[in-house]
C-alpha positions as CSV (number, residue, x, y, z in Angstrom):
1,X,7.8,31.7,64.8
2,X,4.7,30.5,66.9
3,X,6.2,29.7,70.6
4,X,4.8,26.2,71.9
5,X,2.6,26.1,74.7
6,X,4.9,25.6,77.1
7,X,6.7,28.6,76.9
8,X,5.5,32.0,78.4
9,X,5.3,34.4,75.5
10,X,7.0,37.8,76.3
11,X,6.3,41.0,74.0
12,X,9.1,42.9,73.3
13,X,7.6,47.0,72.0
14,X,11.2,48.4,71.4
15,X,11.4,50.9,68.6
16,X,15.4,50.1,68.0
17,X,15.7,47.2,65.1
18,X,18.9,46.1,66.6
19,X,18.2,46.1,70.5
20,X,15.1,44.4,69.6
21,X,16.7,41.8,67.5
22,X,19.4,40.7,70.0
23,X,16.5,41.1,73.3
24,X,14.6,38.7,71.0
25,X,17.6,36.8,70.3
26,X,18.2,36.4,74.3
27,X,14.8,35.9,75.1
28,X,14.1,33.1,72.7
29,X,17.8,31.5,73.7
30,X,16.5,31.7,77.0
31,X,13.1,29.2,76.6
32,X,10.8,32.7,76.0
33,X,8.5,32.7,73.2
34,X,8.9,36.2,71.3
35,X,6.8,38.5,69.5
36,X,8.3,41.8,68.6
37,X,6.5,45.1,68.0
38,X,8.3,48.3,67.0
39,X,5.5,51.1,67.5
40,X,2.3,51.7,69.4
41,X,0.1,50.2,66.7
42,X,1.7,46.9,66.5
43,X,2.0,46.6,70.6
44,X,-1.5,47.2,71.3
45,X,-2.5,44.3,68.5
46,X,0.2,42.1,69.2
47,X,-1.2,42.2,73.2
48,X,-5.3,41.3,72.3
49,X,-4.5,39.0,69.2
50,X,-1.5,36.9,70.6
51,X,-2.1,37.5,74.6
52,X,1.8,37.7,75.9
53,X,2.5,36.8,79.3
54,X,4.7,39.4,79.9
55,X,5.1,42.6,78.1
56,X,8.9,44.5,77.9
57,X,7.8,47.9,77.4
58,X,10.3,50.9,76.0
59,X,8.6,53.9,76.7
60,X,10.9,56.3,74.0
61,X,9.0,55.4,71.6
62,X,9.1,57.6,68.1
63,X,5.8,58.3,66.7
64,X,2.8,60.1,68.0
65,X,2.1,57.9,70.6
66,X,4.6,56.9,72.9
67,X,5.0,53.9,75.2
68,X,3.5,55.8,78.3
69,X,0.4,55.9,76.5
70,X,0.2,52.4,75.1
71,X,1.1,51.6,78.8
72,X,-1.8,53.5,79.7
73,X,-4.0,51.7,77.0
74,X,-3.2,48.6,77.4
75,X,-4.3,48.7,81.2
76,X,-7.3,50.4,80.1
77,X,-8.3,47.8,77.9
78,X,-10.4,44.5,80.0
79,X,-8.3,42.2,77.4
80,X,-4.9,43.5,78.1
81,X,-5.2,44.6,81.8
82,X,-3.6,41.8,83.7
83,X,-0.8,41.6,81.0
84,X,2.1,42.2,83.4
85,X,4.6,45.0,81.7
86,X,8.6,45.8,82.9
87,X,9.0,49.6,81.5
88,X,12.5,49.4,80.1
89,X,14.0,53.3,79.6
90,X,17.4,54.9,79.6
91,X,16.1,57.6,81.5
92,X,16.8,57.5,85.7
93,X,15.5,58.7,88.7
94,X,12.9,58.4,90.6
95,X,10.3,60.5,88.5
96,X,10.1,57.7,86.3
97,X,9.5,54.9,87.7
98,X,6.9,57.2,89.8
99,X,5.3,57.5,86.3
100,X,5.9,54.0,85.3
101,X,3.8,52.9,88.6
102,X,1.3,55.3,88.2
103,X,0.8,54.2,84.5
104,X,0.7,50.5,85.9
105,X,3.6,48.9,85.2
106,X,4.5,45.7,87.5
107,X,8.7,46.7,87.0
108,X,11.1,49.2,85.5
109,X,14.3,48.3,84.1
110,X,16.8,50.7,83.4
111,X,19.1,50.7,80.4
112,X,21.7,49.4,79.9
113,X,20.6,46.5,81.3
114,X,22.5,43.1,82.4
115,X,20.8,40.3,80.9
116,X,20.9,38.4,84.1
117,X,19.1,41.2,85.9
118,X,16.7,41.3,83.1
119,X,16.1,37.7,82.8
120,X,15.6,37.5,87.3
121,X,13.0,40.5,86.8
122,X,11.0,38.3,84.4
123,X,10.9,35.3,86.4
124,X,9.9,37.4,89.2
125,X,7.3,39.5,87.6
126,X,5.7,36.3,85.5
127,X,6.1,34.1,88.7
128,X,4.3,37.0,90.5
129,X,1.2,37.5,88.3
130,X,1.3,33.4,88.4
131,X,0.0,33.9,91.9
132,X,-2.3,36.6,91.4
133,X,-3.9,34.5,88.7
134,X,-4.9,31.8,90.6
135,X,-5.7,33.7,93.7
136,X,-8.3,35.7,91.7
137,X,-9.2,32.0,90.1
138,X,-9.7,30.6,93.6
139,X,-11.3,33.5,95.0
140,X,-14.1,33.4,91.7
141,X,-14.3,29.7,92.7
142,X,-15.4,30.5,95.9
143,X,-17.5,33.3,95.1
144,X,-20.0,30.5,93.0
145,X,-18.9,27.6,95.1
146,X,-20.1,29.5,99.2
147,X,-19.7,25.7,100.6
148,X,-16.2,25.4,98.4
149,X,-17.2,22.3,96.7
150,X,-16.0,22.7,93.0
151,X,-19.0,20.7,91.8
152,X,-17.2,17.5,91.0
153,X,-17.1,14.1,92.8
């Protein structure tokens, strides 16, 4: 299902078919437009094709490459960079979301999860990047505009 335009678009990369089904089912009962992807292949074309605003990252993921890598890829990659991602893990402790940070994640969620934490950390995180967007929109403006006028009348 194709989200409208209206509603941000989160990317759910969860290798577990059910927790992915009911985080979809939450999201999307929620406003969110949902894509879902359950390996590293599938999350690092679902981020350049369908351009989420928000990626939920599980980092366990089974395969060769595991979500600390598509992590690392994805903000690697000029289309993908500003994508914001919350690393969700049932791991704990500091070293993680020390690795999470370093990797460039924006949050990290730890599992199990309340969906009312979950849901505050995405409004946070997509009302933070929101900012950042059109402060590096107004600062380009200015960059080609010295005098600030935006060219119109």
């Amino acid at each position: 299902m194709e989200p409208d335009a209206q509603r941000k678009k989160i990317l759910i990369v969860e290798d577990d078919d059910a927790q992915r089904r009911l985080l979809r089912l939450d999201l999307e009962s929620s406003g969110y437009g949902v894509a879902e992807a359950s390996g590293a292949h599938h999350a690092l074309l679902f981020a350049e094709t369908w351009a989420p605003d928000l990626i939920l990252m599980h980092v366990s993921l089974i395969g060769r490459v595991d979500g600390w890598e598509v992590l690392k890829r994805l903000k690697a990659n000029s289309q993908t960079a500003s994508i914001p991602v919350i690393v969700v893990s049932g791991e704990s402790g500091e070293t993680h979301i020390k690795w999470s940070q370093a990797a460039g994640a924006d949050d990290y969620l730890q599992k199990p999860y309340d969906l009312a934490e979950l849901l505050m950390r995405l409004q946070r995180t997509l009302a933070a990047h929101s900012v950042t967007v059109h402060e590096e929109q107004h600062q380009d403006s200015d960059e080609t505009n010295p005098d600030g006028h935006d060219g119109t009348f």
